[in-house]
C-alpha positions as a printed Julia matrix, in Angstrom:
71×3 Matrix{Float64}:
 -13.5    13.14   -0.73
 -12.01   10.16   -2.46
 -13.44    8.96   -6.43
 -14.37    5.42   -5.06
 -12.91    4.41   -8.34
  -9.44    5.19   -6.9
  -9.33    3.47   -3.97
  -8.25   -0.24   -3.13
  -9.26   -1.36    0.96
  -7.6    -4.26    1.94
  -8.4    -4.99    5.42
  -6.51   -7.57    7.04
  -4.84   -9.43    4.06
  -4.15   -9.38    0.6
  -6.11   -9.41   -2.89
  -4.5   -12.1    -4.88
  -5.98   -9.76   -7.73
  -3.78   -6.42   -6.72
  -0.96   -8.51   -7.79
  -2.42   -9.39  -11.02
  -2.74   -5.58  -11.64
  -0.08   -4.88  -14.99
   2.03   -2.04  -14.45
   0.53   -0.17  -17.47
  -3.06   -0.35  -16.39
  -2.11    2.03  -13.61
   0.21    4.26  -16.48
   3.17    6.03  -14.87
   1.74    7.06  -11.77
   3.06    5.69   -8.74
   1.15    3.67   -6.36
   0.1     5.75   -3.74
  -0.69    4.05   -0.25
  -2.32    5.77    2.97
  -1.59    3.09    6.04
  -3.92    4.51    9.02
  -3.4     1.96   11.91
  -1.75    2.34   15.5
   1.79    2.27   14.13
   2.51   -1.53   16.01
   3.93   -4.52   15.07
   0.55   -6.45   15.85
  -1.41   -4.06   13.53
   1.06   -5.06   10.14
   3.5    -2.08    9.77
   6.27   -4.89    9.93
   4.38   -6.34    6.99
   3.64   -3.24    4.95
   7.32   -1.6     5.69
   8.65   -5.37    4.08
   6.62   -4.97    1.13
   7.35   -1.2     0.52
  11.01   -2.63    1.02
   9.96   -5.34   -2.07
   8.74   -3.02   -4.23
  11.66   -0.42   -4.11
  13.66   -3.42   -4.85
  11.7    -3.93   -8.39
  11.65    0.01   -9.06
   8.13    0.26   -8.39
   7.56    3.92   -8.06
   5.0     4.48   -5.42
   4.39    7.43   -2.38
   3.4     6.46    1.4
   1.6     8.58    3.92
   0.9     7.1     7.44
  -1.57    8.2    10.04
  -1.51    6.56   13.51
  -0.17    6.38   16.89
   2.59    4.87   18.0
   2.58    2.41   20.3
């Protein structure tokens, strides 16, 4: 469904090298991020809520969809 071109899985932890990524090698498109976990602080939507928090803060355009159950 998904060009495997577009997509970025980070399981567990970060890529050092999706910070390295300069803003104008993704253009003006905002980052888009799809978070499908149980929505629970042991399965890192504390984590990825903080760093959606971070970017805002640096006017990072970017979109979220999550998929999960809450716990």
């Amino acid at each position: 469904v998904f060009p495997s071109a577009n997509i970025t899985v980070v399981e567990n932890f970060y890529d050092q090298r999706l910070l390295d990524i300069e803003r104008q090698e993704r253009g003006s498109q905002p980052i888009r991020f799809l978070y499908l976990s149980n929505l629970m602080i042991g399965k890192g939507i504390q984590e990825f809520l903080d760093a959606l928090i971070l970017l805002k803060q640096r006017n990072i355009p970017f979109t979220v969809s999550l998929a999960g159950g809450l716990e």
